[in-house]
C-alpha positions in Angstrom: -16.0 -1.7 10.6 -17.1 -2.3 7.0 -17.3 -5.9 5.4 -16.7 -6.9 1.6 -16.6 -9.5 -0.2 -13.5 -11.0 -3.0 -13.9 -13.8 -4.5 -15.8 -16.6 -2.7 -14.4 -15.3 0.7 -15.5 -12.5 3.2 -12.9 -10.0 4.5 -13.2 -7.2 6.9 -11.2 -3.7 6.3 -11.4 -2.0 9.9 -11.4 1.5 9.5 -8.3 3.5 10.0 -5.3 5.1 7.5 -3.5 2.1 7.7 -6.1 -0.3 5.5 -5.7 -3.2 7.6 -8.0 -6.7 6.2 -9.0 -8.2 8.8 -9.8 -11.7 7.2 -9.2 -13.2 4.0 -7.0 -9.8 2.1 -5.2 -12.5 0.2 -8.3 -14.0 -1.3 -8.8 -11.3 -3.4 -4.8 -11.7 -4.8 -6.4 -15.0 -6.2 -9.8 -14.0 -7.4 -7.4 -11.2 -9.3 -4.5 -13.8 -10.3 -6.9 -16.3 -11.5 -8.7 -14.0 -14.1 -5.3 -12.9 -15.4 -4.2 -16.4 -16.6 -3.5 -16.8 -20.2 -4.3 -13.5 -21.2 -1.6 -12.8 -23.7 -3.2 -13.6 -27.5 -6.5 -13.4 -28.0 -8.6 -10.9 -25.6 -10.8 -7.9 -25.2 -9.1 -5.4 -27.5 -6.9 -4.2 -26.3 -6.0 -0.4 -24.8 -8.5 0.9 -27.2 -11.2 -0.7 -24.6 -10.0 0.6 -21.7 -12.5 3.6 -21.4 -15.6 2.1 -22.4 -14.8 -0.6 -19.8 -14.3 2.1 -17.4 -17.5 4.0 -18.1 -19.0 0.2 -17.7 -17.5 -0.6 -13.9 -17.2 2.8 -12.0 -19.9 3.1 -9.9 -22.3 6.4 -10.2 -21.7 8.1 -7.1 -17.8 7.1 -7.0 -14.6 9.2 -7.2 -11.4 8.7 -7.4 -8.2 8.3 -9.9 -6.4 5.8 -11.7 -2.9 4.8 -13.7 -2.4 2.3 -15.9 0.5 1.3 -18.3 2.6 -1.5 -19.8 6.2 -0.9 -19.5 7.9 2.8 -19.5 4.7 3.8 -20.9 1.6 5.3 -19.1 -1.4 4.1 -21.1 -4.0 5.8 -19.2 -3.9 8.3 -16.0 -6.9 10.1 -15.1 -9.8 10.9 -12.6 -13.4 9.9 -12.8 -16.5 11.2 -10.6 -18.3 14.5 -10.2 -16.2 17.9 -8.6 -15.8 18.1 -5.5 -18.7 20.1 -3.6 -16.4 21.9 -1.3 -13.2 22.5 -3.4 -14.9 22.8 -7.2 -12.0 20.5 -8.0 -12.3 17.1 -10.5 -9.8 14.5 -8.9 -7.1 13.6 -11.8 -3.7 12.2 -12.5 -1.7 15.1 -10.6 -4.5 14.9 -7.5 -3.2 13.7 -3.9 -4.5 10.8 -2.3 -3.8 8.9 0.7 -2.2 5.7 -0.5 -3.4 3.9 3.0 -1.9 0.5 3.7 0.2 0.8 -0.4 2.6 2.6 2.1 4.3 -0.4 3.5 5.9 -1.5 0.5 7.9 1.9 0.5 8.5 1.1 4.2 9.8 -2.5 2.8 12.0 -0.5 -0.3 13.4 1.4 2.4 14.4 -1.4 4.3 16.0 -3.3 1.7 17.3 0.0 0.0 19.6 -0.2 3.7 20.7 -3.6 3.1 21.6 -3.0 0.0 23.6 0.1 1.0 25.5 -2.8 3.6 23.6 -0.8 6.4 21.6 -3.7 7.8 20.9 -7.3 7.2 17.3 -8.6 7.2 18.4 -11.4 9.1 19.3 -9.0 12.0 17.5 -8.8 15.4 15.3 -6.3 16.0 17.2 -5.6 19.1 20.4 -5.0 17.0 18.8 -1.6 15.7 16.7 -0.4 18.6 17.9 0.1 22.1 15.1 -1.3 24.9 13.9 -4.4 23.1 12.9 -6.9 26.1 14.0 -10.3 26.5 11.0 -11.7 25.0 11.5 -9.8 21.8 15.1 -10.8 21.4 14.4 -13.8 18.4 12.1 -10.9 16.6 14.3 -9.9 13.3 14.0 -7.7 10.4 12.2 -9.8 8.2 10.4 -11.2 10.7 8.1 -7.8 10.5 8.8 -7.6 6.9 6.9 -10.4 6.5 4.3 -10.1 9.7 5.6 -13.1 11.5 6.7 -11.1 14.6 4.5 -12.4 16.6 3.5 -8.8 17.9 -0.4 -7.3 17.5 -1.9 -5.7 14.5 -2.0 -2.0 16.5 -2.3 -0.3 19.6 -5.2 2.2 19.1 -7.1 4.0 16.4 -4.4 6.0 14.0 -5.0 9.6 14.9 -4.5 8.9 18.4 -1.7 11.4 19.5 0.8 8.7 20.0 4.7 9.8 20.1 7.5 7.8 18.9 8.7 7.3 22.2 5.2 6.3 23.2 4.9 3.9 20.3 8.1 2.2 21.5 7.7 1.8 24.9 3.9 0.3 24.6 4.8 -1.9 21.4 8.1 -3.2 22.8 6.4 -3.8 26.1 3.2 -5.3 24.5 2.7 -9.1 24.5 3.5 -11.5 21.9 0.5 -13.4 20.3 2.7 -16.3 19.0 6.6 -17.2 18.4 8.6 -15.1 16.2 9.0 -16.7 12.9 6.2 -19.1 13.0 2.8 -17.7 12.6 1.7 -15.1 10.2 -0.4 -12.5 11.3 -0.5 -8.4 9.7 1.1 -6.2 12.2 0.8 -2.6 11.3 2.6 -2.5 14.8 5.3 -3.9 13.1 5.7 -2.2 10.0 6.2 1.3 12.4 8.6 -0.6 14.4 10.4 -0.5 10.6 9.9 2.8 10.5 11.7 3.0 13.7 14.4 1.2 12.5 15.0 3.5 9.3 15.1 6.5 11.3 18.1 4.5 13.7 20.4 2.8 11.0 20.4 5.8 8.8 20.0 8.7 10.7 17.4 10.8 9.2 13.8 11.0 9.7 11.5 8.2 8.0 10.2 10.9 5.7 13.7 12.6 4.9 15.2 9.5 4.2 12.1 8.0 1.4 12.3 11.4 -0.3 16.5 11.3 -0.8 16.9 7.8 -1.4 14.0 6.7 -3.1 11.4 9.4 -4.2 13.9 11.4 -6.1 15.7 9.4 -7.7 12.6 8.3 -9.0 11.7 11.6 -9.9 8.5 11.5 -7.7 7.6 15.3 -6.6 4.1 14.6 -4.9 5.0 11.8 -2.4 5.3 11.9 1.5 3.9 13.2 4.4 4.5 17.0 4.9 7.5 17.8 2.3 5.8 18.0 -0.8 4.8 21.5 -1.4 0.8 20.9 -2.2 -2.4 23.0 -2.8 -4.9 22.4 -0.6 -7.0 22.3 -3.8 -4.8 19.2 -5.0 -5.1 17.1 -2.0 -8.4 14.8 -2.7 -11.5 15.3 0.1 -12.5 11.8 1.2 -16.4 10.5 1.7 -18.3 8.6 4.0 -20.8 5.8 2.3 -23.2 8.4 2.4 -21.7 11.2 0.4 -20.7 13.3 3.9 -17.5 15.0 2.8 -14.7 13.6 5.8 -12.0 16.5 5.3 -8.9 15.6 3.3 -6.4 13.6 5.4 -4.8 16.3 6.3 -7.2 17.9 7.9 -7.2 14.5 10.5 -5.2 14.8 13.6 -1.2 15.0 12.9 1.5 15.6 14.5 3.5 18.6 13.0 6.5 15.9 10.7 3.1 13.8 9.9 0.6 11.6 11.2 1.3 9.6 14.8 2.7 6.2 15.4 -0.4 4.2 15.1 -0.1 5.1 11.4 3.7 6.2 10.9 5.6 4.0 8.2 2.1 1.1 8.1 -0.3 3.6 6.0 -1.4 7.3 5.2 1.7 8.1 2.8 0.3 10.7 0.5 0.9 10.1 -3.1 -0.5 11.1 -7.0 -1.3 8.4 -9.8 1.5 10.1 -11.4 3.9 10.1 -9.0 3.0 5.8 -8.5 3.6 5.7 -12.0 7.4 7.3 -11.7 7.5 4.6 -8.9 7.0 1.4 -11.0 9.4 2.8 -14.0 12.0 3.4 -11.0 10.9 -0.2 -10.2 11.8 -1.5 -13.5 15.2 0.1 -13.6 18.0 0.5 -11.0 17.9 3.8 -9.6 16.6 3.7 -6.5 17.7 -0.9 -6.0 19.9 -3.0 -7.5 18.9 -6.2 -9.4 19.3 -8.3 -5.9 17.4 -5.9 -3.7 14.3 -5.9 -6.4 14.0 -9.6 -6.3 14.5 -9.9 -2.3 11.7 -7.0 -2.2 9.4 -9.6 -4.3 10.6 -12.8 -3.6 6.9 -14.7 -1.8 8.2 -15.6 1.3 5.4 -16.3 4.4 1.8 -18.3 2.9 -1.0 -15.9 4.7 -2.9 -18.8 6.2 -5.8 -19.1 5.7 -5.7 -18.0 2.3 -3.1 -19.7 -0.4 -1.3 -16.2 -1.4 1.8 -15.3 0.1 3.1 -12.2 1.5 6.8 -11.0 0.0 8.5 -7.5 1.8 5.2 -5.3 1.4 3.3 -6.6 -1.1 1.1 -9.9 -1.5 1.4 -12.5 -4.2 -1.0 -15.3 -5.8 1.3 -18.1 -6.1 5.1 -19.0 -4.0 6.5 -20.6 -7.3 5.0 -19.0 -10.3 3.2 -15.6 -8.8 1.4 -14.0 -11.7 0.7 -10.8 -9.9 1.9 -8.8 -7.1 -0.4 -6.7 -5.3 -1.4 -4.6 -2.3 -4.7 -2.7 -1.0 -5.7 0.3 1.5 -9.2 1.2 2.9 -10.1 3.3 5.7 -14.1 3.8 5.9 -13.5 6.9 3.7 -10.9 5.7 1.0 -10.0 2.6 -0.6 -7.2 1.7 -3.4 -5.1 -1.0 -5.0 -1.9 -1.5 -6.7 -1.1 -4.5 -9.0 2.2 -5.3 -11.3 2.9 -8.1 -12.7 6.5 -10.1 -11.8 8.2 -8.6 -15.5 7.1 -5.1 -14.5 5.3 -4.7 -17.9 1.9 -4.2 -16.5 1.2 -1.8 -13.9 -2.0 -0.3 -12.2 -3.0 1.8 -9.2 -6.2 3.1 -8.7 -7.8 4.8 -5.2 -11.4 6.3 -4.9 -12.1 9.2 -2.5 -15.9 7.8 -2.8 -15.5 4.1 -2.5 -18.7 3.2 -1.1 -22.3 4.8 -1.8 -26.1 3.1 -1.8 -25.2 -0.4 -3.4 -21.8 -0.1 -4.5 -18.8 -0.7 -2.4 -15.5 -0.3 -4.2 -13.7 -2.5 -1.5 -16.0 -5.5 -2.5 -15.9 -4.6 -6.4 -12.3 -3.1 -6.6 -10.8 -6.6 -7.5 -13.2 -6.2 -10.8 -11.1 -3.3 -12.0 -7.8 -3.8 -11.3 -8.6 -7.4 -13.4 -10.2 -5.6 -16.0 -7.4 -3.4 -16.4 -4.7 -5.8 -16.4 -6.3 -7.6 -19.1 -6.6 -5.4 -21.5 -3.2 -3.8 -21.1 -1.9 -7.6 -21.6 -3.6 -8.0 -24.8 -3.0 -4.5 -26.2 
């Protein structure tokens, strides 16, 4: 388990696909939120700053890949870091990463993308959707693990454990509940594969299958899922351990053959370009893949993430109930670690992940919040 620091507060990322904070995630919403205040008018100069602020806060040592834009309009897309020492390939805007726990708000699309189509309701019970759900699960609904107030545990093992769907189901159905549905929040990867679960059942396709029809391509998104994209092996980014160790890409982790197992199914380890998340927030901004109403449920801050004074909307986080300035989301697994940002207009948009993210005195996890500020500020006064 690694620890970093946002903000005045410690979290904890355990490792694993799935990105999982621990403590405090939602502190570093704030720390970001609170350096983004005011920042149209005067500022830092704009998009012509962007690079030397980049060559200022990557780390030596680090690798990764980045987006940025405001609007329709990609401002910046492109990798940073050495080749890699296995492959001979520089990571860059058409390189695959694993997007890590940035998956659950394409779980939460999905879900609300079914709703919209009048195929479910988020008010309905769990138990309406899936077949087996014991009497103590009955009051657990929808949004309930939209919004990880199910009650149910964070997960059941590490993510590569070979875990089948019917597996997942029977141990997470029959696991104990921590607290009363509805009242307590408390992230439950658990209970973002029990989505998954439910995608697969109202619609009838496979959780990957139905992302890439109803909401990859008609974002025009080519280099987005789990095993359907048609990638080199070259394009798909090796990840590092804190000492430099190459780890293996994530697909070279144990998978089943559609994808990973249910530990991580539908909660993390989506694989995904800076491009493509780019063609995600323009689909965002438009109505291809939802409607007007379906954007603002997806958004909308619903459940406070006590401690902390953010609140958590249908997959992503936000820094304020009434006024959110920015709405956000992160991954880390020991070897990776990324973030997402956009603001509530859609005009600003960044997503970065490094396949290095931690080396001797530099942890991108504890720094991260550093540049996804940095970036939003100077595509707000550009």
């Amino acid at each position: 388990m690694t620890t970093g620091r946002r903000g005045a507060r410690v979290i904890r990322r355990a490792p694993g696909r799935g990105g999982r904070l621990l403590l405090s995630r939602g502190a570093a919403v704030l720390a970001l939120a609170s350096g983004l205040m005011g920042l149209t008018g005067c500022g830092t100069g704009g998009v012509e700053s962007i690079e030397p602020f980049l060559d200022d806060t990557l780390p030596p040592g680090s690798s990764g890949a980045l987006v940025a834009g405001r609007g329709d309009t990609m401002d910046v897309c492109r990798g940073w870091g050495e080749p890699d020492e296995e492959t001979g390939e520089r990571a860059g805007c058409d390189t695959v990463f694993d997007i890590m726990s940035m998956t659950k708000q394409f779980t939460a699309a999905a879900v609300v993308r079914l709703s919209q189509d009048g195929r479910l309701d988020v008010g309905d019970p769990l138990a309406d959707h899936l077949p087996g759900v014991p009497a103590d699960k009955q009051a657990v609904t929808i949004e309930h693990l939209l919004t990880h107030t199910s009650g149910l545990l964070d997960t059941l093992g590490p993510d590569d454990d070979p875990l089948t769907r019917g597996a997942f189901l029977r141990q997470a159905l029959g696991s104990e509940l921590l607290s009363e549905p509805g009242t307590t929040y408390r992230y439950s990867n658990v209970g973002y594969s029990l989505l998954t679960a439910v995608v697969e059942e109202v619609s009838g396709q496979d959780y990957e299958a139905y992302l890439a029809e109803h909401l990859f391509a008609p974002a025009g998104m080519t280099s987005t899922g789990y095993v359907l994209p048609d990638w080199s092996a070259l394009h798909v980014a090796v990840e590092h351990d804190a000492t430099g160790r190459p780890q293996g890409t994530p697909l070279d982790h144990p998978w089943a053959d559609d994808g990973p197992y249910w530990n991580l199914r539908g909660n993390g380890g989506l694989l995904s370009t800076p491009r493509d998340m780019f063609r995600w927030h323009v689909a965002l901004r438009g109505d291809e893949v939802l409607d007007d109403d379906a954007k603002h449920r997806l958004f909308e801050p619903r459940v406070r993430e006590e401690p902390d004074e953010t609140y958590y909307a249908y997959g992503w986080v936000a820094d304020d109930r009434d006024d959110p300035q920015i709405f956000w989301h992160n991954g880390g697994n020991g070897r990776a670690y990324g973030e997402i940002g956009r603001d509530p207009a859609g005009e600003v948009f960044v997503f970065w992940v490094a396949n290095r993210a931690a080396g001797d005195g530099w942890d991108l996890g504890e720094s991260g919040t550093d540049l996804t500020s940095g970036l939003f500020e100077r595509l707000r006064v550009g």
